[in-house]
NULUMMI-44756 format. One record per residue (C-alpha): x, y, z. Coordinates in steps of 0.25 Angstrom, whole numbers. Layout:
REM NULUMMI-44756
[atom [X Y Z]]
...
***
This chain:
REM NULUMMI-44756
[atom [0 0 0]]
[atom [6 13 -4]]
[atom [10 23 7]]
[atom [0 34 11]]
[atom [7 42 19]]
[atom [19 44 29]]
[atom [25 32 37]]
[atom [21 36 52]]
[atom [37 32 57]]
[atom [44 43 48]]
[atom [33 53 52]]
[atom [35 51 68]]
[atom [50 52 63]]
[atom [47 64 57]]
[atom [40 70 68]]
[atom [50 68 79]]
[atom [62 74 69]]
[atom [51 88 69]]
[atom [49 86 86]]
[atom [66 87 86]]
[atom [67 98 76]]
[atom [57 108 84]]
[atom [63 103 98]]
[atom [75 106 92]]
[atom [69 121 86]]
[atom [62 124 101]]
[atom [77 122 109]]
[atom [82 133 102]]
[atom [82 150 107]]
[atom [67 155 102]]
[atom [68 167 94]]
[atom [65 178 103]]
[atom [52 187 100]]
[atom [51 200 100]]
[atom [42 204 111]]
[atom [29 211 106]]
[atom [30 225 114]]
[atom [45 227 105]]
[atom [37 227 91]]
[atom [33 240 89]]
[atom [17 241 87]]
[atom [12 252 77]]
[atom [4 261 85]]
[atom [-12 262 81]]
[atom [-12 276 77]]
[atom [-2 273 67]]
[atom [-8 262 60]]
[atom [-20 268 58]]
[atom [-13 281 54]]
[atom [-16 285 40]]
[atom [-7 286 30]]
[atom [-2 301 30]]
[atom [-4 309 17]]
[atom [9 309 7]]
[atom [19 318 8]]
[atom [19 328 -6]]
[atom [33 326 -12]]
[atom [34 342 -14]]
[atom [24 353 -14]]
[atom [25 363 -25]]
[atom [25 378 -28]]
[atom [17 373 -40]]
[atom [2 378 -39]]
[atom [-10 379 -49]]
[atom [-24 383 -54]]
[atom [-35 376 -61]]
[atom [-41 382 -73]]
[atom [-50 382 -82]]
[atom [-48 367 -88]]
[atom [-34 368 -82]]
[atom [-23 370 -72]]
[atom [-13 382 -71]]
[atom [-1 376 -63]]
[atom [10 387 -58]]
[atom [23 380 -55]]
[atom [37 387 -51]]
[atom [40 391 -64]]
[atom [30 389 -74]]
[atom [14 391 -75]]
[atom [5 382 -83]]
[atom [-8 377 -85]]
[atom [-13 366 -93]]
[atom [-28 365 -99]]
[atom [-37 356 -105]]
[atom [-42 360 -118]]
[atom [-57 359 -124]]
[atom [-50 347 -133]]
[atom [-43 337 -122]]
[atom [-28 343 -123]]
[atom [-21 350 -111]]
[atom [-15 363 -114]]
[atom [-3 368 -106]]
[atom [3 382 -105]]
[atom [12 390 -97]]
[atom [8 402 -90]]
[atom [18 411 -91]]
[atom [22 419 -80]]
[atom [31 431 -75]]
[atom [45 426 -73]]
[atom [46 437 -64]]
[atom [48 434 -50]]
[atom [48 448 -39]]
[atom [54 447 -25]]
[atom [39 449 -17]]
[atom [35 435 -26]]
[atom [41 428 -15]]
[atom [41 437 -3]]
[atom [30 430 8]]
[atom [16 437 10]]
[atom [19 444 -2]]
[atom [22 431 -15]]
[atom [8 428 -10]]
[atom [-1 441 -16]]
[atom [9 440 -30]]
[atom [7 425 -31]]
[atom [-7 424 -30]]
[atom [-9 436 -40]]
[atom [1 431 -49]]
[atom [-7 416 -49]]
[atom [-20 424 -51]]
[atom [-17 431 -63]]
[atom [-11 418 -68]]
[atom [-21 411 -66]]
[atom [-31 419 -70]]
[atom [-26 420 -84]]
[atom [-22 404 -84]]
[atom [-37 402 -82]]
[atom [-43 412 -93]]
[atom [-32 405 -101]]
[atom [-39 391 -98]]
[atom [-50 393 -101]]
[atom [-48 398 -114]]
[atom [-38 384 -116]]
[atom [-47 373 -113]]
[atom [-58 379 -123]]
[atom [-48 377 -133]]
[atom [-52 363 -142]]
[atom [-66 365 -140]]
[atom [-75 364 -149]]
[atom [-82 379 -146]]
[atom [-69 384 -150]]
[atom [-72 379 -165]]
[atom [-85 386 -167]]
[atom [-84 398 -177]]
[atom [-88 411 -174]]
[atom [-82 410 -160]]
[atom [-77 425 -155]]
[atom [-70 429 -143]]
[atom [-74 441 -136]]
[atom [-66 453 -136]]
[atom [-62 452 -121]]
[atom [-56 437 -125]]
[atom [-48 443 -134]]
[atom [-44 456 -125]]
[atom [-41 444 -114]]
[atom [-31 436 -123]]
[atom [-24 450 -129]]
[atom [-21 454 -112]]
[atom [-22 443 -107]]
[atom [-11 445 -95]]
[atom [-20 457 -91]]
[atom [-34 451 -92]]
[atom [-27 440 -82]]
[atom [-23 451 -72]]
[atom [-38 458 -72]]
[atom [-43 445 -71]]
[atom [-35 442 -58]]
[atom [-38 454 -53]]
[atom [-53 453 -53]]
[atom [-51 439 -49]]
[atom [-45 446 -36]]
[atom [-55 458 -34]]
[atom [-66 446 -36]]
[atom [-60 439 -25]]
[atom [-56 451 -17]]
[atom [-72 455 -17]]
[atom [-77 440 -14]]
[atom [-69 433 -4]]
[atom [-63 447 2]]
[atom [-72 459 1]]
[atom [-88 453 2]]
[atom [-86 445 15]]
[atom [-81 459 20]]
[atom [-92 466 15]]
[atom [-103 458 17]]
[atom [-96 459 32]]
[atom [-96 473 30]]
[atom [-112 472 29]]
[atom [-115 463 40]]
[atom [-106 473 50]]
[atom [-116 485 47]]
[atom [-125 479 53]]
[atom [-120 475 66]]
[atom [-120 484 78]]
[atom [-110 495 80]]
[atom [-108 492 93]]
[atom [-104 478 89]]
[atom [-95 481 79]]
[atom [-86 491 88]]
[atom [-80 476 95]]
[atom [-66 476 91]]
[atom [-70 460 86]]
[atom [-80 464 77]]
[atom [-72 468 66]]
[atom [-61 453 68]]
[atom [-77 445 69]]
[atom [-82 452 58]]
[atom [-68 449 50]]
[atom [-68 434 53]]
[atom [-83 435 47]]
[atom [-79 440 36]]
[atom [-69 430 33]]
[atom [-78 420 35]]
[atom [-88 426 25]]
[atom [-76 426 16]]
[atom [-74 411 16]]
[atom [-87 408 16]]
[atom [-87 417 1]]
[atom [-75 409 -3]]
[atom [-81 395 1]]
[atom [-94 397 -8]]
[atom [-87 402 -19]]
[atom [-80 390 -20]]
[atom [-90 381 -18]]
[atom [-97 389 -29]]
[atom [-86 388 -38]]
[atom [-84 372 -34]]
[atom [-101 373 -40]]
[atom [-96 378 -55]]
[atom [-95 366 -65]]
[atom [-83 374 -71]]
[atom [-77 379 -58]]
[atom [-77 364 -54]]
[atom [-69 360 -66]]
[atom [-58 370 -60]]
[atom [-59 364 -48]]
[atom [-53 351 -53]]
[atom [-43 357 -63]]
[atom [-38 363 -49]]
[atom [-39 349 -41]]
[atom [-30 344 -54]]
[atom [-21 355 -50]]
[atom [-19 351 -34]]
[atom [-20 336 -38]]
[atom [-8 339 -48]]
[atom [1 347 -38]]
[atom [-1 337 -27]]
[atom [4 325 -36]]
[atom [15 334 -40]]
[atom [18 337 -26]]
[atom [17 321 -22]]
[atom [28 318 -32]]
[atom [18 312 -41]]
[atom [20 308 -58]]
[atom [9 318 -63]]
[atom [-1 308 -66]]
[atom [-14 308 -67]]
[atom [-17 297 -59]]
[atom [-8 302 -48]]
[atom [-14 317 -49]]
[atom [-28 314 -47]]
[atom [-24 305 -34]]
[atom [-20 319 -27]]
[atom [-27 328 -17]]
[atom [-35 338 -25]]
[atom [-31 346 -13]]
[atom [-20 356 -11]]
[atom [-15 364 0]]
[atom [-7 375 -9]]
[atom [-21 379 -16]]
[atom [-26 393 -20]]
[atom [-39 386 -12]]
[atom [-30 387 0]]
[atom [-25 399 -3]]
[atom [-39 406 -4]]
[atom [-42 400 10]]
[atom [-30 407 16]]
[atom [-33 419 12]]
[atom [-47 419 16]]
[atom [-43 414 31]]
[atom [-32 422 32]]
[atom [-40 435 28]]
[atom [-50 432 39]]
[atom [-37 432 48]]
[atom [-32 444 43]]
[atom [-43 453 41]]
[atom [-50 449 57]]
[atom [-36 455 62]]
[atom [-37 466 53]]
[atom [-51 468 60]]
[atom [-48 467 73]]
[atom [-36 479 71]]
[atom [-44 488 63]]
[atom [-57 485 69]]
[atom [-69 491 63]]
[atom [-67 498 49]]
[atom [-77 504 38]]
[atom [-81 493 27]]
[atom [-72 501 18]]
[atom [-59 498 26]]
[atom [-61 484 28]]
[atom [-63 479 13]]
[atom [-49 489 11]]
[atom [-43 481 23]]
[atom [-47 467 17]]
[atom [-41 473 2]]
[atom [-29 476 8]]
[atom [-26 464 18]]
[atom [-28 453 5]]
[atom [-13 454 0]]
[atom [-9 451 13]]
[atom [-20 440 14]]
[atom [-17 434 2]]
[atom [-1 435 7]]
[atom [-3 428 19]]
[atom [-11 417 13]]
[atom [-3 413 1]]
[atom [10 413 13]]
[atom [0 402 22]]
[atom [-2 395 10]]
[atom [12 392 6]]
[atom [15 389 22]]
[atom [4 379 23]]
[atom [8 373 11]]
[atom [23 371 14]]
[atom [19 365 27]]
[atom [6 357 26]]
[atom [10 346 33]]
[atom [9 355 44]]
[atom [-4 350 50]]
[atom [-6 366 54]]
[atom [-5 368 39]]
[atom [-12 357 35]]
[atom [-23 363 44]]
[atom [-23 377 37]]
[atom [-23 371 22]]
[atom [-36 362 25]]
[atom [-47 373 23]]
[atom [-40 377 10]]
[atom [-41 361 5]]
[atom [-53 362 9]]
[atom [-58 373 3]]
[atom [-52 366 -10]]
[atom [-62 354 -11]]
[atom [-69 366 -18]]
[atom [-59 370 -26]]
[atom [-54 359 -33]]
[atom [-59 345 -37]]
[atom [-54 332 -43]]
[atom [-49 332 -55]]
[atom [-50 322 -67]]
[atom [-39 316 -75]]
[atom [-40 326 -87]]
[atom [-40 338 -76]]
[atom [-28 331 -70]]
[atom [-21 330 -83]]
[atom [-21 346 -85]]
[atom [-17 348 -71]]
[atom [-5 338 -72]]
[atom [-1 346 -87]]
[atom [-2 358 -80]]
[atom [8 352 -68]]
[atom [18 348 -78]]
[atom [20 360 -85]]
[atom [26 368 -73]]
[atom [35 357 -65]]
[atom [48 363 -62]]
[atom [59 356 -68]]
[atom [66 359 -54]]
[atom [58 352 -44]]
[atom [62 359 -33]]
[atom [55 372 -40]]
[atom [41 371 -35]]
[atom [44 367 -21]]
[atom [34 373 -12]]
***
């Protein structure tokens, strides 16, 4: 009969050679463990700590402003923008601009004022400029007949000074809505108050804080009225291309756009952020104006707030560039969240094609030098 298994006598052989070999094993030193309270134990808070947010490669000089199916970026050395024409292509140009550089462009509390105009006039006429570029390849443009108005014409003839008158207006416009209304409207209410009451040295400082109030409370309705505009709203997310496109530069990122749409559409260095300082810091400013000069005719008020926007606008441009060197401060980080917020109104999430033009605009003013654009 054929064998089925093991013979039982070499398996009790084998069993006693495996009893010697782990009596053998046991008689030697046991490794010695190492006792529990030595392993060092991660603490609780840690492990459930979030992962902090990645730190930006760089931060760049290099800002921007969303046009008219466009972006204008503004970089040490060259200005460009780049817009998408009524046939599909993206058109880029160089703004030329004043190789001129005076002493008070970099002087603190006072580069701030030049700055701001400068960027105003320039992106005034960057925007006229779009408009009329992204109409190009359009089938309107075919049809015969078609004339331009003798003020189109005038425009294209001057065009450096009609870009200057517009940016003044621009100015006054905003000088009489978000400066000289909330005082006026305050200037109403006031005559009908008591004369006893408003003697108090506080009056004047309470009735100031009120009117800056009044003033954000302008500033916040327009934009949420502009956010409304089907046009307006297509700005709104050139200008999120625009921040998406900075922060993936600023991250060391290729510029994609796979990686720029995968960026905060949120910026701390934005003119958003700017327009907040400025109305904050001219509550501040004009309450302890107030409180020295106490109460004044309507007439010498609306001259005092004329006079104290330079300063304003000094003083906010100088907070801006401190938050923004150092916001990994938290204090810092504290102070830019209400301009970030105000931002959800002021930019939106772009789509790819948008992208496309921010990225082209981006490109075109890269310093060769990357040390040029360091903030």
């Amino acid at each position: 009969m054929p064998r089925m298994g093991y013979d039982m006598s070499e398996s009790n052989d084998n069993m006693k050679l495996i009893d010697q070999v782990q009596e053998a094993q046991l008689k030697e030193e046991p490794v010695e463990a190492k006792p529990i309270e030595e392993i060092p134990e991660v603490p609780e808070k840690a492990a459930k700590k979030k992962k902090s947010k990645p730190v930006p490669a760089k931060k760049t000089t290099i800002g921007g402003q969303a046009l008219i199916e466009g972006v204008m970026m503004v970089g040490p050395s060259r200005t460009c923008m780049a817009v998408r024409k009524g046939d599909g292509t993206i058109h880029v140009e160089e703004i030329k601009q004043s190789e001129k550089t005076s002493y008070f462009d970099k002087v603190p509390f006072i580069r701030g004022c030049i700055r701001f105009y400068k960027m105003l006039v320039t992106g005034t006429g960057a925007l006229m400029k779009a408009a009329d570029i992204s109409e190009e390849g359009k089938p309107e443009e075919n049809k015969e007949g078609e004339k331009r108005s003798r003020l189109d014409e005038f425009a294209d003839r001057h065009f450096n000074a009609m870009m200057t008158i517009s940016a003044i207006v621009g100015i006054l416009l905003s000088v009489g809505l978000f400066i000289l209304a909330p005082r006026l409207i305050v200037e109403i209410v006031v005559k009908f108050i008591p004369e006893s009451v408003r003697d108090f040295a506080w009056f004047n400082a309470v009735t100031s804080v009120i009117e800056g109030l009044l003033r954000l409370l302008i500033f916040l309705l327009y934009m949420i009225f502009a956010s409304k505009l089907k046009d307006i709203k297509r700005v709104w997310r050139y200008h999120g291309a625009e921040h998406k496109t900075i922060a993936c530069y600023e991250a060391g990122l290729p510029l994609t756009v796979e990686n720029v749409l995968k960026q905060s559409r949120f910026h701390p260095r934005c003119g958003t952020s700017f327009m907040f300082n400025v109305i904050a810091i001219s509550i501040i400013i004009y309450t302890v104006i107030g409180i020295f000069t106490g109460t004044q005719p309507a007439w010498v008020n609306i001259a005092i707030r004329l006079v104290a926007i330079p300063v304003i606008c000094a003083i906010s441009y100088e907070v801006l560039r401190f938050v923004g060197r150092h916001d990994r401060n938290g204090f810092c980080r504290l102070m830019s969240k209400p301009g970030l917020w105000l931002q959800k109104f002021t930019t939106a999430e772009p789509d790819a094609p948008i992208v496309e033009v921010a990225i082209a605009s981006m490109q075109a003013v890269i310093p060769e030098n990357k040390e040029d654009d360091n903030w």
